[in-house]
Structures are given as structure tokens and as C-alpha cells.
C-alpha positions in Angstrom: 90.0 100.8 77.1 91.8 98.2 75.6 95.0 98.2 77.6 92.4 97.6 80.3 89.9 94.4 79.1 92.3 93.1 76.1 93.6 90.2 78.0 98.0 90.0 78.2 98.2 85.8 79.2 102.4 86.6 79.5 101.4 88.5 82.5 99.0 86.2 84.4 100.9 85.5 87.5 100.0 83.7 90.8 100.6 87.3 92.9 98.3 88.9 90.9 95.8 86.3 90.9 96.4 86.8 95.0 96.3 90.2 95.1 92.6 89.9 92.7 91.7 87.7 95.2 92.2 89.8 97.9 90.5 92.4 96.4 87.6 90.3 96.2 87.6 89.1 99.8 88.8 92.8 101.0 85.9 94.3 98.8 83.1 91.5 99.8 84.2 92.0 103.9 85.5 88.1 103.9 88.4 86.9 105.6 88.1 89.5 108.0 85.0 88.8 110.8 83.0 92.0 109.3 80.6 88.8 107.6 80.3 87.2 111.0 79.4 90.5 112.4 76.6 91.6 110.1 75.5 87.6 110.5 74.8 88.1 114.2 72.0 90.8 113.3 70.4 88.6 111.2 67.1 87.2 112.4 66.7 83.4 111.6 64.4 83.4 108.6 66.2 86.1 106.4 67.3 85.6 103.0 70.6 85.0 103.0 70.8 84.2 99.5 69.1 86.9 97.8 71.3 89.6 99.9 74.5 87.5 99.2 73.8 87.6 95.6 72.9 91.0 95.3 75.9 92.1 97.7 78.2 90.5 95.3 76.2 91.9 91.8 76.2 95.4 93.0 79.4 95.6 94.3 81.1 94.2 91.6 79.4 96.5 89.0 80.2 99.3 90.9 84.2 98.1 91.2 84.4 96.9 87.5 81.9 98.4 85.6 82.0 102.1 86.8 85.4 102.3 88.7 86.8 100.1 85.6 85.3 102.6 82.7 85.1 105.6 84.3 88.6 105.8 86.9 91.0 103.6 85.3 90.8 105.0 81.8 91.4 108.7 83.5 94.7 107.7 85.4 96.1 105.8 82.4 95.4 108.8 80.0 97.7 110.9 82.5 99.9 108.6 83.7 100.1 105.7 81.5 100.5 102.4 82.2 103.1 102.6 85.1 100.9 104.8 86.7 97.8 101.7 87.2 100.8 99.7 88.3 101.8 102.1 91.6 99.6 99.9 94.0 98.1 100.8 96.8 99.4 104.6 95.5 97.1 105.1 93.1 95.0 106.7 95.0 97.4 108.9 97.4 99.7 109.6 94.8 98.6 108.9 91.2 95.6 109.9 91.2 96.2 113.3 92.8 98.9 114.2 90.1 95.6 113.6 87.8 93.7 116.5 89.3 96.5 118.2 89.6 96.7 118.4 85.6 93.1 118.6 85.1 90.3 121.1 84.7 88.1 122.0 87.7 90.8 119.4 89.2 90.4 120.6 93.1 86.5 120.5 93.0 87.5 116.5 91.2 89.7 115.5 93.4 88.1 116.8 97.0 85.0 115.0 95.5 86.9 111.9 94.9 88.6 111.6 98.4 85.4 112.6 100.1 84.2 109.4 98.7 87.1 107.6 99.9 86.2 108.8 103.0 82.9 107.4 103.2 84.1 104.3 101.5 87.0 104.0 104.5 84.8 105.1 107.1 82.2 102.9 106.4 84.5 99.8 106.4 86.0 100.8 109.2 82.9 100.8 111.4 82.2 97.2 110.8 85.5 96.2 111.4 85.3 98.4 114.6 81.9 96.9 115.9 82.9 93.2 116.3 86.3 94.0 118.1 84.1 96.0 120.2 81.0 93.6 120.9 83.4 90.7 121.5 84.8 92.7 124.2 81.9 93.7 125.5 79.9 90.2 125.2 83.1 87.7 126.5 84.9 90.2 128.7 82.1 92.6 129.9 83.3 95.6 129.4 81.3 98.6 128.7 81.0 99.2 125.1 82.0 103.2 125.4 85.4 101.9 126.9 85.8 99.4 124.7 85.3 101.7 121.6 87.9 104.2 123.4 90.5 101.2 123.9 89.7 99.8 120.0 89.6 103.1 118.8 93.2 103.9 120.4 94.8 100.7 118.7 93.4 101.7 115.3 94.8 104.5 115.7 98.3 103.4 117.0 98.7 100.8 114.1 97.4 103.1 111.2 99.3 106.3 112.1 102.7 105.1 110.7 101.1 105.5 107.6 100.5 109.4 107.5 103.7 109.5 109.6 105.9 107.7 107.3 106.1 109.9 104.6 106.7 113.0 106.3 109.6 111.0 108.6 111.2 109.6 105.5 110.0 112.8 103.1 110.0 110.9 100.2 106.5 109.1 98.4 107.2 105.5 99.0 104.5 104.1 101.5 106.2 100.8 103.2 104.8 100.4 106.4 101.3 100.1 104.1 103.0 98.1 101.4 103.9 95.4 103.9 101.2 95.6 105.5 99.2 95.0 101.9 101.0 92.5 101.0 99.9 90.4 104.1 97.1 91.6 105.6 95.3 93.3 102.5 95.9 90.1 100.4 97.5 86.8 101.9 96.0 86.3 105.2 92.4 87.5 104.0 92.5 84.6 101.5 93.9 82.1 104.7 90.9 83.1 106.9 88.4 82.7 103.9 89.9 79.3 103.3 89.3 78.5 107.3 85.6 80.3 106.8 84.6 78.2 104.2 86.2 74.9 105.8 84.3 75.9 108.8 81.0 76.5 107.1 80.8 74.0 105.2 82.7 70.4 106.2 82.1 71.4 110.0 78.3 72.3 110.1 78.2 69.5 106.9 74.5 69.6 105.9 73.4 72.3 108.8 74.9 74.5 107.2 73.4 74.4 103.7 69.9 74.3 106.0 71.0 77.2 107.7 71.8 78.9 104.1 68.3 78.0 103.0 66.6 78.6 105.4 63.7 81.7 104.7 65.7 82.1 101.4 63.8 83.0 98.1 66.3 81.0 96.2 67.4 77.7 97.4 71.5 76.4 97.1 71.4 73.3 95.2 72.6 70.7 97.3 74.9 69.4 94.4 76.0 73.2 94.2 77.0 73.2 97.8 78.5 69.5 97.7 80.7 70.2 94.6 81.5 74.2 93.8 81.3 75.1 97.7 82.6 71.6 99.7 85.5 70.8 97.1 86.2 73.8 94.1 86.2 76.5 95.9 88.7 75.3 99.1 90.9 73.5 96.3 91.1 76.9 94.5 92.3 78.5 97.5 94.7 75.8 98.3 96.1 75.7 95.4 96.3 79.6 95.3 98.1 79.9 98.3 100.4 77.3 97.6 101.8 79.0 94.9 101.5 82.0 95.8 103.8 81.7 99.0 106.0 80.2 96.4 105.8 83.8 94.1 106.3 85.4 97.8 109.5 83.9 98.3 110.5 84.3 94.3 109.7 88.0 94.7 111.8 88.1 98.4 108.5 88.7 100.3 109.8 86.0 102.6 113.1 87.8 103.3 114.5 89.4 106.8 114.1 92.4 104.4 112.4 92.5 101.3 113.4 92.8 97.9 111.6 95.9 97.7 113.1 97.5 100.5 116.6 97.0 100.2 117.8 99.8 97.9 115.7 102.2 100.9 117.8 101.9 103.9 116.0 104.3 105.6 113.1 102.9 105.0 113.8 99.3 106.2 112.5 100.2 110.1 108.8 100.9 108.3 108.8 97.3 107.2 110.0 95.9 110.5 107.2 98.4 112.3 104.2 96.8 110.2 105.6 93.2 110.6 105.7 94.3 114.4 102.5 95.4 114.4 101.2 92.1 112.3 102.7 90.3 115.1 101.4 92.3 118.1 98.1 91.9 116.5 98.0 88.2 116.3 99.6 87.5 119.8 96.6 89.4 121.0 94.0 88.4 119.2 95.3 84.9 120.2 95.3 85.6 124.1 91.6 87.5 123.8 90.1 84.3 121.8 91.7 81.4 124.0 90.6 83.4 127.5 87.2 83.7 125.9 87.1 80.1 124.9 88.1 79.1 128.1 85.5 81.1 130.3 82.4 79.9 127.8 83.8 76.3 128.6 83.6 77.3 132.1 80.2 78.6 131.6 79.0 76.0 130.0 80.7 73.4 132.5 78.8 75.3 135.4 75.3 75.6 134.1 75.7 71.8 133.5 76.8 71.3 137.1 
């Protein structure tokens, strides 16, 4: 417990503060259109404010306060601390050496990744839905084909990760570390700092009305001028800033990285995921200009 809340200041870094940060916006569905998704159910007088709070409480009790006394402690008794440093490993590989070692380990440890399960799962389904409504809303197509064609990419960008280590047979995961390093933590805090530039010096003061409106609680309007319109996109500037600067310290930025280049064999994995990073965008891109262009054409007919 107190390798875990004693604080070390020597080891306060600008990557970790990313990868905390996107944690954070991973764990609280920003940066990634799940928000804007569960925003379009919303009818126009519900509380955004309560539900954003208490989204935010619970989540972060559950993360830090049980996950934090109750997981954490458990790996670093087995493993030490190297083993709370293994990443996004801890769970496919740290943790199962745990059970492994422990007491009524199996019964533990099936428990533990059904959870994870439900925990993926359940993510997953929100990030499924928008991809799917947008196709069906701008495009037309029928929501059962577009949940077969969204469903086929998901599966053709996530299966390198079960395939890699059985190709490679070793533990390392770095078609999933790449893909961390970007997707789980850098560009989740870029699109958060475009969502909140969006929300807030776009719609100005609509969109502190829009917060407000039906909500129990009101935003301060000082609150939303200073902590929302200036801290909190400074913050993130400022994080990003530096941390592309860590990036390139730590040879993030490299043709291949730093912590690929004693794995030869294991350099394609990392050019797969940036592949896929790429594919993703370019698409994404085309799908969100077309759309743009036929609601402008849309919009230029009705007004004819």
C-alpha cells in the first residue's frame, strides 16, 4: 500500500502523466465519439450534470478505490514492482501468473477475466453503435449490414493481437503496444482537446445553456469561462506538447521504435498497427467529408 499512494516526485514524467490521462479519457468514453453517441439519446431536458458527475464519482471509485486496494496490492505481492510496470500486460500476462500461484486461483482468475469480458464487451458496443448509426443515418444502409461490415473491421484490426503471440511465440504484445501508445493514449487526449474546443469556444454561451439546461445543478458561468474555456484546453496543450517531446525522447517517433529494435521479428507487428492506424483514419476521413458534403447538399436543396 505504500509503494502504491506514497508519492515518488523523481518519477513524475510527462508520458506518464499522458498515459494517466488517457486512462482517464479511455475510462470516461472521451476522445472517442462513445460521449456523442450516448448524447444523441438524450432528450432535451435531462440532467446532464448530475449524470456527468456521478459518471465520473462512481467510475473513479471503482478504478482507484477498489481496483487500487484490492488488484494492485495482489499483483505487487506476487510480482513486485516490475510486475505493475508490464503495461497493457498486466492483465494477459501478470495477472495470470498470480492465479497461477494462488489458492482457488482458476475459480480467481476465470472470475476476473469474465469481468473483463463484460467490461470489453460493454465498451465495445458503444463504440460499435455510432460507427454503425452514422452509416446507417448519412449513407442509408441497413443497420444489420452495417453491423456485419463494422463488425468484420473490428475484427480484422483486433485479431493481430491474439495472432501475434502465437506467430512470434514469445509474450511480448507489439501490435497492442503501438497501438496503446497512440490510440489508447495520445490521440484520445487530441480528440478531447478538439471536443472541448468544440463545446465550448464554438457553441460559446449555447453551450453552457445547453449544459444547464433541465439540470439539478447549474455550471457556474465563471466555472465554464475560466476552468472549462481556458484551464482545461491549456492543460492539454501543454500536455501534448511535451509529451510528443517524451515521444520522441523515448524513440516513439522513430521508423522503428526504441522498444522494438532488439525484436527483429517483431518489427512487422509495429508496422501492421501503424498500418492499421492509418487505414483507419484515411477512412474515417473519406466517410465524414462524403457525409458532410451530401448534408450540404441537403441542406442547399431544401433551401432551393
Amino acid at each position: 500500500m505504500d509503494f502504491l499512494w506514497a508519492p515518488r516526485w523523481n518519477e513524475l514524467n510527462w508520458s506518464s502523466t499522458l498515459a494517466a490521462a488517457g486512462q482517464i479519457f479511455f475510462t470516461l468514453s472521451l476522445g472517442m465519439g462513445i460521449i456523442q453517441n450516448y448524447a444523441s439519446y438524450l432528450k432535451k431536458d435531462d440532467d446532464i450534470v448530475t449524470s456527468a458527475v456521478a459518471t465520473a464519482a462512481l467510475n473513479e471509485f471503482a478504478e482507484v478505490i477498489l481496483a487500487g486496494t484490492i488488484v494492485i496490492p495482489i499483483a505487487f505481492t506476487f510480482l513486485g514492482p516490475e510486475g505493475l510496470k508490464s503495461g497493457v500486460g498486466l492483465s494477459f500476462i501478470a495477472l495470470p501468473n498470480v492465479f497461477r500461484t494462488m489458492v482457488g486461483g482458476n475459480a480467481i482468475g476465470t472470475l476476473w477475466f469474465l469481468l473483463l469480458f463484460f467490461a470489453g464487451i460493454t465498451s465495445s458496443i458503444a463504440m460499435f453503435n455510432y460507427l454503425v448509426a452514422f452509416l446507417e443515418e448519412q449513407f442509408g444502409v441497413e443497420r444489420k449490414k452495417g453491423s456485419t461490415v463494422i463488425f468484420a473491421l473490428y475484427i480484422a484490426a483486433g485479431l493481430p493481437i491474439a495472432l501475434e503471440p502465437i506467430a512470434t511465440k514469445t509474450s511480448e504484445l507489439f501490435y497492442l503496444t503501438e497501438l496503446d501508445n497512440w490510440v489508447g493514449s495520445y490521440l484520445l487526449v487530441v480528440l478531447g482537446l478538439i471536443e472541448i474546443i468544440s463545446a465550448v469556444w464554438l457553441f460559446k454561451e449555447k453551450g453552457l445553456e445547453e449544459i444547464n439546461n433541465g439540470s439539478y445543478w447549474k455550471v457556474p458561468k465563471w466555472f465554464y469561462s475560466i476552468v472549462m474555456k481556458l484551464i482545461t484546453p491549456a492543460f492539454i496543450i501543454v500536455l501534448l506538447v511535451f509529451s510528443t517531446i517524451d515521444y520522441a525522447k523515448n524513440g516513439y517517433l522513430k521508423v522503428v521504435p526504441d522498444f522494438a529494435k532488439n525484436y527483429p521479428n517483431l518489427i512487422p507487428w509495429v508496422f501492421a498497427a501503424r498500418s492499421v492506424m492509418v487505414l483507419v483514419f484515411l477512412l474515417s476521413f473519406i466517410l465524414i467529408y462524403r457525409a458532410l458534403n451530401n448534408m450540404q447538399k441537403n441542406e442547399a436543396g431544401g433551401k432551393q
